[in-house]
C-alpha positions as semicolon CSV with decimal commas, in nm:
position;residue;x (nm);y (nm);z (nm)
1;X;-8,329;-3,117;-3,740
2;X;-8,446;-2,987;-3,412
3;X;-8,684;-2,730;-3,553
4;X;-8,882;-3,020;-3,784
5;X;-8,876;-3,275;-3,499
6;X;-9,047;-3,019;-3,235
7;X;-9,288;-2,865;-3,527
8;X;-9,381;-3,241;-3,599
9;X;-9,416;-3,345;-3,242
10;X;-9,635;-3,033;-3,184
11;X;-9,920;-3,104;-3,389
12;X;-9,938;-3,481;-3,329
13;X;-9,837;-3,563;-2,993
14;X;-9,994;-3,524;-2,629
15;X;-9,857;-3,280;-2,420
16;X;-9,744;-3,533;-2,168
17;X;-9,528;-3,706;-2,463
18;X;-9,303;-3,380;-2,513
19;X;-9,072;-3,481;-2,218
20;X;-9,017;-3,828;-2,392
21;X;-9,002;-3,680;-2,717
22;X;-8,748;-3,418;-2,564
23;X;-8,491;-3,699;-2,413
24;X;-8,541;-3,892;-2,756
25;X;-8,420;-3,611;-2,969
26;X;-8,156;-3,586;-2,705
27;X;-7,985;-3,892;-2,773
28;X;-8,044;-3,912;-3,144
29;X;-7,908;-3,596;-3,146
30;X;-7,552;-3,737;-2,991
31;X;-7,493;-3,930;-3,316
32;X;-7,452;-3,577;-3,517
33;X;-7,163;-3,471;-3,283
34;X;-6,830;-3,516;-3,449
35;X;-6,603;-3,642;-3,235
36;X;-6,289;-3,443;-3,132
37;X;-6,008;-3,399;-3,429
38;X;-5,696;-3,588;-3,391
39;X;-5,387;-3,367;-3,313
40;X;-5,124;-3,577;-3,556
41;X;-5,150;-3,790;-3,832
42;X;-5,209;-4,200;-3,820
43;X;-4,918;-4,157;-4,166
44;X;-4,702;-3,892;-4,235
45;X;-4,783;-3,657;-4,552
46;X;-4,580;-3,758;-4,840
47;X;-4,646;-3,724;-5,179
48;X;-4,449;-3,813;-5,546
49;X;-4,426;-3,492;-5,676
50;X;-4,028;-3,355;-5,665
51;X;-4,168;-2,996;-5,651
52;X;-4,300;-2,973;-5,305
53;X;-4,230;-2,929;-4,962
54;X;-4,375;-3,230;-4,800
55;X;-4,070;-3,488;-4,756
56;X;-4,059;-3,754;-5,107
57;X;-4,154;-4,132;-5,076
58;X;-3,805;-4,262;-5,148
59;X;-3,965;-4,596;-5,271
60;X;-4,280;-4,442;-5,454
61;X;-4,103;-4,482;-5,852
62;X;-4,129;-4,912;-5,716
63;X;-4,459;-4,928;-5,669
């Protein structure tokens, strides 16, 4: 991403523009950043399957 923006910006822009162009790449660039993973689970992992060793949904043969 970097590398096409600057090669783009090169051959079409001022050289005064590069600082703008610089600090707008900047803070597009924020969006990409994933943000930090969780450290436990919203649910806990169950599944139906009786051969496993995640704990069994007692209500899952209900649903």
């Amino acid at each position: 991403y970097i590398v096409d923006e600057w090669l783009w910006s090169s051959s079409s822009r001022t050289p005064g523009a590069i600082p703008g162009k610089l600090k707008a790449m900047r803070q597009n660039i924020r969006r990409l950043v994933l943000p930090p993973r969780r450290s436990e689970r919203r649910y806990p992992r169950e599944v139906r399957m009786t051969k496993t060793h995640y704990p069994i949904k007692k209500n899952a043969a209900q649903a």
